[in-house]
C-alpha positions in Angstrom: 59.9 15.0 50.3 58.8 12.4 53.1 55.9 14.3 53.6 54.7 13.9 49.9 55.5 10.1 50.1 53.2 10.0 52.3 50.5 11.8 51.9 50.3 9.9 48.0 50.5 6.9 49.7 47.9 7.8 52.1 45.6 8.5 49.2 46.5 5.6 47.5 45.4 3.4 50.1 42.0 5.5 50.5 41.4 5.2 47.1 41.8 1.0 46.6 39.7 0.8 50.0 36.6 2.8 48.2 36.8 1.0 45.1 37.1 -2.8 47.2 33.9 -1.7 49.7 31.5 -0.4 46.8 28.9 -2.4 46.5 28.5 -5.6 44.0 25.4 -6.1 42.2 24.7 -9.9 42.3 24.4 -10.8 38.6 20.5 -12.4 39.5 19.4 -9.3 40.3 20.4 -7.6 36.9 18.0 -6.3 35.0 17.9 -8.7 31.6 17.3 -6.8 28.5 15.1 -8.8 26.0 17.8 -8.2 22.5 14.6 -9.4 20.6 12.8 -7.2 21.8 15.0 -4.1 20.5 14.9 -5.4 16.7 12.0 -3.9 15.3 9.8 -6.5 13.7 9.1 -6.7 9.9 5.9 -7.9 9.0 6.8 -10.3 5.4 5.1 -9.4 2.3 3.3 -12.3 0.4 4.7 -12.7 -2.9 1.9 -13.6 -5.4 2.2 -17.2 -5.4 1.3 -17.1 -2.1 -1.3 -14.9 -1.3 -3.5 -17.0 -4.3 -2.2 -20.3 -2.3 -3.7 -18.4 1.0 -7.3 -17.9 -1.0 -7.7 -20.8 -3.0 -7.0 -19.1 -6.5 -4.3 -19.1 -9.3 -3.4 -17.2 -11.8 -6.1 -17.3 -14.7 -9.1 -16.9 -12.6 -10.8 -14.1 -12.5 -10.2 -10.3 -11.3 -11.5 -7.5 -10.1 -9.6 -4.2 -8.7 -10.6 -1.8 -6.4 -9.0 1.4 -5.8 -9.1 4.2 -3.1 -7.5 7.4 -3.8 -7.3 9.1 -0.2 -5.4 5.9 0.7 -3.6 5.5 -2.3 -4.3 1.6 -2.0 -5.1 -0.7 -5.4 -6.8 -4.1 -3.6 -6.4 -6.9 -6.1 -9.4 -9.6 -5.5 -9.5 -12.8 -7.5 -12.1 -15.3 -7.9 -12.2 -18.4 -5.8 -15.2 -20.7 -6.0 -18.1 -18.1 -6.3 -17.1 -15.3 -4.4 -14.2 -12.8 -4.9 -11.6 -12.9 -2.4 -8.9 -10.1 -1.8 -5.5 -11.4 -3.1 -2.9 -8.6 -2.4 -3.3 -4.5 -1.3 -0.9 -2.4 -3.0 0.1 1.0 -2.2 -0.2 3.6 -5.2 3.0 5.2 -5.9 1.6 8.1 -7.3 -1.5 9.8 -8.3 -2.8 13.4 -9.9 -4.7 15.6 -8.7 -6.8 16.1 -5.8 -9.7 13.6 -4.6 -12.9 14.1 -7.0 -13.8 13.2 -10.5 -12.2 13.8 -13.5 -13.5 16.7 -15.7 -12.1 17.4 -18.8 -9.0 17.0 -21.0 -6.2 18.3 -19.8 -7.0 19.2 -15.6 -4.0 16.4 -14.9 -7.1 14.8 -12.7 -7.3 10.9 -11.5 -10.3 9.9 -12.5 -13.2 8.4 -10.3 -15.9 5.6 -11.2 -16.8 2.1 -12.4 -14.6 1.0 -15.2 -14.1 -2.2 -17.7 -11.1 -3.8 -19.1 -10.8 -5.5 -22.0 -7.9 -7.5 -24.0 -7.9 -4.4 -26.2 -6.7 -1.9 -23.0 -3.7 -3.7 -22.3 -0.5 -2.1 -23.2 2.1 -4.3 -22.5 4.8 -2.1 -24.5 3.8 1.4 -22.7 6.6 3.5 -22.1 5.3 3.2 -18.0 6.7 -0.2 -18.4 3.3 -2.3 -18.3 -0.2 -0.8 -18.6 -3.8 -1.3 -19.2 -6.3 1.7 -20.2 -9.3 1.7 -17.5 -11.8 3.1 -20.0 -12.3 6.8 -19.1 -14.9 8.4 -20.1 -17.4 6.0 -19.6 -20.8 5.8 -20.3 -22.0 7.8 -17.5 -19.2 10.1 -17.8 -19.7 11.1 -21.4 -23.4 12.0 -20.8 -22.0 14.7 -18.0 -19.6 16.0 -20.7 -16.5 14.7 -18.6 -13.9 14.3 -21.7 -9.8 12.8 -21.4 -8.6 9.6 -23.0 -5.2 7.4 -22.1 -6.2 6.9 -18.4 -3.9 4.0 -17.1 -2.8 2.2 -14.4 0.9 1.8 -15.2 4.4 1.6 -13.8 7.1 4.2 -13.6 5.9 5.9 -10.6 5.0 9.2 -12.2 1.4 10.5 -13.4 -0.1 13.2 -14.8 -3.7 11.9 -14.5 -3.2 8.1 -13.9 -2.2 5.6 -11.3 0.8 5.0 -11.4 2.4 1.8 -9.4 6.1 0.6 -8.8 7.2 -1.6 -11.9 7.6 -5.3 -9.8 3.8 -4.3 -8.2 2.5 -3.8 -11.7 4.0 -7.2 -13.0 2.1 -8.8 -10.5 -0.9 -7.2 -11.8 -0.4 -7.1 -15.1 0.1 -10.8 -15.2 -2.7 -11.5 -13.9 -5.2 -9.0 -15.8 -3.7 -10.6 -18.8 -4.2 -14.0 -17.8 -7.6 -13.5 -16.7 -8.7 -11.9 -19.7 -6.6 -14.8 -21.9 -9.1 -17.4 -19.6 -11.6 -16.6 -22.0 -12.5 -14.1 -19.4 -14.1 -11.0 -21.7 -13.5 -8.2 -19.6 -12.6 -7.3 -15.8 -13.5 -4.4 -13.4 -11.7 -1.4 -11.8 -13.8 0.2 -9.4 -12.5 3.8 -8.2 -13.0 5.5 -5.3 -12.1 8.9 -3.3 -11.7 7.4 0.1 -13.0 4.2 2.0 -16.4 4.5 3.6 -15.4 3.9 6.7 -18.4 4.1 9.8 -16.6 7.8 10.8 -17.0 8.9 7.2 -20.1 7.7 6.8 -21.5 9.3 10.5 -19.8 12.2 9.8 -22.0 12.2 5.9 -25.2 11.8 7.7 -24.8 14.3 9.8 -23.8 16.9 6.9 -27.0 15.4 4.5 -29.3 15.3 7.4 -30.2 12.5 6.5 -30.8 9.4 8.8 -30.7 6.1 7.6 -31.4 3.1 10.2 
């Protein structure tokens, strides 16, 4: 039994002896962890107040809308002295189809091209929410035969040959196609594209048409 007094206190003292001589790290020499730098940064969206502060506009001046399919991105530009200025990009919530024009009534296809709004394509009770006809078919695309009708940008998030946007991204644009057009503005242009011609797309084009253009 004196043996196994002992021996435990034996340990006992071997054990508070390695824990006293292990080595301190002098607090200077501590790595210091940035705790700013592990909360990911959120880059703040501009309401629409302020992005027309940013560019010298208001609400009432004119518009014009650009759209890329590929990207699913609506740009909204707005008039500032003489030149157009881009306000706000907004990411499409939903499109149809695939990238290309659309064909006929019925193919659930997005369609592609230069369109015009009038005071008479705003649908302010749609059941998207808010919406405003782009004016498919135009005049090019009736003289290729392309046929379809009720072609909207709109709210709701769902399409079936459309853009459709989330409802507070639509206010924003709503209210200010409709105050644009209410400025005694007569009509305002949506301009749709399949992707952005960026200088890849367009190297990448040349090299396919074999054509070479300074």
């Amino acid at each position: 039994m004196r043996y196994l007094q002992t021996l435990l206190f034996t340990i006992l003292l071997l054990f508070t002896a390695s824990c006293a001589t292990t080595p301190k790290v002098p607090i200077a020499n501590k790595p210091k962890v940035d705790i700013k730098s592990k909360i990911p940064t959120k880059q703040k969206t501009l309401n629409l107040k302020e992005s027309l502060k940013k560019i010298g506009s208001k609400v009432g001046d004119q518009i014009y809308i650009r759209i890329f399919k590929k990207e699913k991105e609506l740009e909204l530009w707005v008039k500032s002295d003489k030149t157009f200025k881009l306000c706000k990009t907004y990411p499409i919530c939903t499109y149809s189809g695939d990238l290309g024009p659309k064909l006929k009534t019925g193919d659930k296809q997005s369609p592609e091209g230069f369109y015009a709004v009038t005071k008479k394509q705003l649908k302010p009770n749609s059941k998207y929410y808010l919406a405003f006809n782009i004016g498919f078919p135009n005049r090019y695309d009736k003289n290729l035969g392309r046929t379809g009708s009720y072609l909207m940008v709109h709210g709701g998030c769902t399409s079936s040959g459309c853009y459709a946007m989330k409802n507070d991204q639509i206010e924003e644009i709503y209210q200010m196609a409709q105050a644009a057009l209410k400025a005694d503005k007569d009509k305002f242009h949506v301009h749709i594209f399949p992707f952005k011609m960026t200088k890849k797309i367009w190297h990448n084009t040349r090299q396919t048409n074999g054509t070479h253009f300074g």
